[in-house]
C-alpha positions as CSV (number, residue, x, y, z in Angstrom):
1,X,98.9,94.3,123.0
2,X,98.1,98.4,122.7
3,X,96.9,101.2,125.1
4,X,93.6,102.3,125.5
5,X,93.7,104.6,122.4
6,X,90.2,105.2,121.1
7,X,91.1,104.3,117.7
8,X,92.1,100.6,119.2
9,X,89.1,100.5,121.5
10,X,87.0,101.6,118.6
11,X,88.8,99.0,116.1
12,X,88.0,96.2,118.9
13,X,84.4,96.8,119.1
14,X,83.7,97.0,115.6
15,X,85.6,93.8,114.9
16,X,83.6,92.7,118.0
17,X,80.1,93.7,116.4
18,X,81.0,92.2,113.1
19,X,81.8,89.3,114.5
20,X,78.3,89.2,116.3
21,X,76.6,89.6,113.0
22,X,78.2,86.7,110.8
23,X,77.2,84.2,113.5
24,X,73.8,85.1,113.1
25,X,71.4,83.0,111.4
26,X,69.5,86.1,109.9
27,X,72.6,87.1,108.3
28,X,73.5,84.2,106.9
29,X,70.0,83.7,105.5
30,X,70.0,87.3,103.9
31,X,74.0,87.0,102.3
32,X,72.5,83.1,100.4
33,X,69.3,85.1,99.5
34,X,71.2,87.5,97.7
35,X,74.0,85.7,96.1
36,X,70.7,83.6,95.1
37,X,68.9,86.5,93.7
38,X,72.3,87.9,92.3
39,X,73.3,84.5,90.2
40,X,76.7,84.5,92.4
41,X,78.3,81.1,91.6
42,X,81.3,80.1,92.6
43,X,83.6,77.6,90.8
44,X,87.0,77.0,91.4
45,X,89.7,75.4,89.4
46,X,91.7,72.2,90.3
47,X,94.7,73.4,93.0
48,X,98.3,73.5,91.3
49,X,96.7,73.7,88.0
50,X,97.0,76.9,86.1
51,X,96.4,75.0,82.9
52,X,92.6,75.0,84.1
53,X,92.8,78.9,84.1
54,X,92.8,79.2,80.5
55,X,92.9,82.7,79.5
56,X,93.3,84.5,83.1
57,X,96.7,82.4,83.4
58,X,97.6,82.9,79.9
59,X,97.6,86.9,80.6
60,X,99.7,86.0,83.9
61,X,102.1,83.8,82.1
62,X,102.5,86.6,79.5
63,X,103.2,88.9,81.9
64,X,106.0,87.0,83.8
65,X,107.6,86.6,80.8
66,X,107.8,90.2,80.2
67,X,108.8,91.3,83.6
68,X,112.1,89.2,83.6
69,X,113.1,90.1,80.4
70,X,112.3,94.3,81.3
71,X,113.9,93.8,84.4
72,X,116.3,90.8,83.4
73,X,119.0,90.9,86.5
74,X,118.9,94.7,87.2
75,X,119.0,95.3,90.8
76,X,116.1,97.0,92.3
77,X,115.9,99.0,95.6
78,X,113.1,97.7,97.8
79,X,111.3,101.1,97.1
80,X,111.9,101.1,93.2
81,X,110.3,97.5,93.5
82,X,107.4,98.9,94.8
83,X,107.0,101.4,92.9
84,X,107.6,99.3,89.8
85,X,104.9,96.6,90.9
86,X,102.5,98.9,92.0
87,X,102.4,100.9,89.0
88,X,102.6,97.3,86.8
89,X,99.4,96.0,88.9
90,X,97.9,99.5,87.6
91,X,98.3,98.9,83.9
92,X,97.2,94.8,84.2
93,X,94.1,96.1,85.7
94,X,93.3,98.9,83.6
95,X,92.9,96.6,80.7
96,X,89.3,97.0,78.6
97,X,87.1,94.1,79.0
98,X,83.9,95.1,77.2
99,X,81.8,98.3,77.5
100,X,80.0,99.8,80.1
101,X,77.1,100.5,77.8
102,X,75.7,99.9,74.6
103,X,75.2,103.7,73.4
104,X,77.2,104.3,70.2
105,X,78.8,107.5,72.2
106,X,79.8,106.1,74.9
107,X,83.9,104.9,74.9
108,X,84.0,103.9,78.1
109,X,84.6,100.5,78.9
110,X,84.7,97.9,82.1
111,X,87.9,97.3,83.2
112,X,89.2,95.5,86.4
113,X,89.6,98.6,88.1
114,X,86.3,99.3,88.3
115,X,85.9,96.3,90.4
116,X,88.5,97.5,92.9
117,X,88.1,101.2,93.2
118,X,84.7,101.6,90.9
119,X,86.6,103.8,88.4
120,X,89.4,103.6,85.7
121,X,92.4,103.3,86.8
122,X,94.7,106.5,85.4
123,X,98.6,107.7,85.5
124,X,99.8,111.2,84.6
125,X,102.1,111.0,81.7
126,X,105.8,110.7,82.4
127,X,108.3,111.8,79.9
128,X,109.8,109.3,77.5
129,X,113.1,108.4,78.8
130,X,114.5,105.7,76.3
131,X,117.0,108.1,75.3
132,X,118.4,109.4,78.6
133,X,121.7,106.9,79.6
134,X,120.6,104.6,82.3
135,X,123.2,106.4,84.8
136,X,122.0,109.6,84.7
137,X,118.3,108.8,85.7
138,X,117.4,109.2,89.2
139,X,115.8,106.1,91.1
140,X,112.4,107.8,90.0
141,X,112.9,108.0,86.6
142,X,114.7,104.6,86.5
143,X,111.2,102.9,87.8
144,X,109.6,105.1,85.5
145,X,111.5,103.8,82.7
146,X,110.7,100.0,83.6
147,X,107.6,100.7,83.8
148,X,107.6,102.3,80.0
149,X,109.6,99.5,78.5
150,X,107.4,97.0,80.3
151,X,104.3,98.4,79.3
152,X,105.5,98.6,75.3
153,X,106.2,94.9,75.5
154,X,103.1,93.3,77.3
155,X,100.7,95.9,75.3
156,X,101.7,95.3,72.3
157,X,101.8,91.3,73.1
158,X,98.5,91.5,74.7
159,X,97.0,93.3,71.6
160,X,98.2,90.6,69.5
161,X,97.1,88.4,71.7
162,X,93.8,89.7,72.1
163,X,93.5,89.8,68.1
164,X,94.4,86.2,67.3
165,X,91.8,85.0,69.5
166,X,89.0,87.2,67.9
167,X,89.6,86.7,64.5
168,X,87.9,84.9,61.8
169,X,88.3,81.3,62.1
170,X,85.3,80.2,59.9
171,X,83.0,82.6,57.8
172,X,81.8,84.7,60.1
173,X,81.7,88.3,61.0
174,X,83.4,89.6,64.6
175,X,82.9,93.1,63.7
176,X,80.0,94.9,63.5
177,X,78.9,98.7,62.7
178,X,78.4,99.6,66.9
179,X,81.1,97.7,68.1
180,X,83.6,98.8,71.4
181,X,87.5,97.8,69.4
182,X,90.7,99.0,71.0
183,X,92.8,100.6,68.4
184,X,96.5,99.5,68.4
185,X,98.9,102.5,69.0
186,X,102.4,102.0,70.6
187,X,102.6,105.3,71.1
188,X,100.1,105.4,74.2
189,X,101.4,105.9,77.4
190,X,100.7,103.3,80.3
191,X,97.3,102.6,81.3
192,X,96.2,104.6,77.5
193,X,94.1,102.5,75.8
194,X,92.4,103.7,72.4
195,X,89.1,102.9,72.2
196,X,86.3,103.5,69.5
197,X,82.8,102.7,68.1
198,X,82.5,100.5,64.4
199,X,80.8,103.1,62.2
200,X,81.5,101.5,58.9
201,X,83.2,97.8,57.5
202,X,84.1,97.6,53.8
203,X,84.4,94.2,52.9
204,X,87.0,92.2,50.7
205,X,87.0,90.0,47.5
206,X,86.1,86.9,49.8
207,X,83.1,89.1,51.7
208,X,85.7,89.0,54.8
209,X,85.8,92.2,56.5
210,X,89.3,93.9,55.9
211,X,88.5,97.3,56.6
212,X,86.8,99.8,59.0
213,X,86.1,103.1,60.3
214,X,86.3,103.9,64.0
215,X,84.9,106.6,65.6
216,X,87.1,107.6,69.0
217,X,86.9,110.7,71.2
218,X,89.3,112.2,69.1
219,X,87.9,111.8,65.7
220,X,87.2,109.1,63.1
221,X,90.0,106.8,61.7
222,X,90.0,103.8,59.0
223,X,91.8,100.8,60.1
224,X,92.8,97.4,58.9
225,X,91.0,94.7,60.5
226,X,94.5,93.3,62.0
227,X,94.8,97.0,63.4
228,X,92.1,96.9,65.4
229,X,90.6,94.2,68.1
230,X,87.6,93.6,70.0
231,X,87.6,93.6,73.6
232,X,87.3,90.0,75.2
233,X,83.4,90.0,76.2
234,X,81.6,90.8,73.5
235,X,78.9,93.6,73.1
236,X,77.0,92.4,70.8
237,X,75.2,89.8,72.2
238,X,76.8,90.4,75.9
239,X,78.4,86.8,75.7
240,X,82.3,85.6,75.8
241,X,83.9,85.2,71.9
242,X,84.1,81.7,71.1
243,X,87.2,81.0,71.6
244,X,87.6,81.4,74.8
């Protein structure tokens, strides 16, 4: 029940319209052709089976676990709450999945975010406050300072995640001169991810790669392999690794 505002009696007849134009058969017609056109297929996993998820519910799973032990039995303010899972749904989604583009210049990669607002997602840098006593933070800082210890833990457990299942498991190279790695830095702030370009590998006794050079925005660096990982969808051949 409202008045007759014109923003409900607009609301009304554009729900009305839109209504109108999923019951036609013309629509219906041109949403299969393009979902046709498009390769759209979807395929759903049993219900009450995360198990089928695979690596989605592993990343979930991770996170859980990281949550309750950040926030353990702290009491949170609906607001801080908020804040705190708004800002943590941020940093899930602005995680690297492979890059936008094959040109050797380009760092930028696909993340989830682009999905839901066609852009990375970004945060302005908060000061680091794992030195101030709990007490004397304000409920501001206090989220803030969840929201950096959180971030440390499921980064760095992601990372090493991410690495193990990229890895040589068989004699085989994952890294090539051209590929998109994420660098691994605890230092970053949330949703910083350092990304670079293989320019060079330098290969071990066993003809495994051990080292490489990476070319970021900021310069070029020489890594360990286990320093470095590739992003989960490969860009090489534009196919998942493996083992996945």
């Amino acid at each position: 029940m409202c008045d007759n505002a014109k923003n409900f009696v607009g609301a009304k007849r554009a729900i009305d319209q839109l209504h109108r134009l999923f019951e036609t058969q013309q629509f219906q017609h041109n949403v299969t052709r393009e979902r046709v056109t498009e390769r759209i297929d979807f395929k759903f996993i049993p219900a009450r089976t995360p198990n089928f998820g695979g690596l989605w519910e592993a990343a979930v799973k991770s996170f859980k676990n990281t949550f309750k032990r950040t926030i353990g039995t702290r009491v949170l303010r609906y607001d801080e709450m908020l804040t705190v899972l708004s800002q943590v749904e941020a940093i899930l989604n602005s995680r690297p999945i492979t890059p936008i583009s094959n040109d050797p210049n380009d760092f930028e990669a696909l993340t989830p975010g682009h999905f839901l607002v066609q852009r990375p997602l970004t945060a302005i840098a908060e000061p680091e406050l794992d030195d101030v006593p709990e007490n004397r933070l304000s409920f501001w800082q206090r989220s803030q300072l969840y929201v950096q210890m959180l971030w440390r833990k499921w980064s760095i457990l992601y990372l090493s995640d991410l690495h193990n299942r990229t890895k040589w498991t068989r004699q085989r190279d994952n890294v090539a001169v051209g590929t998109m790695v994420l660098l691994m830095d605890e230092r970053l702030p949330p949703l910083k991810w350092r990304l670079g370009r293989v320019t060079e590998i330098f290969r071990g006794p066993d003809d495994n790669i051990r080292v490489v050079n990476v070319r970021t925005q900021d310069g070029t660096y020489q890594r360990g392999i286990t320093k470095i990982c590739v992003l989960p969808i490969r860009d090489n051949d534009g196919s998942r690794d493996e083992e996945n």
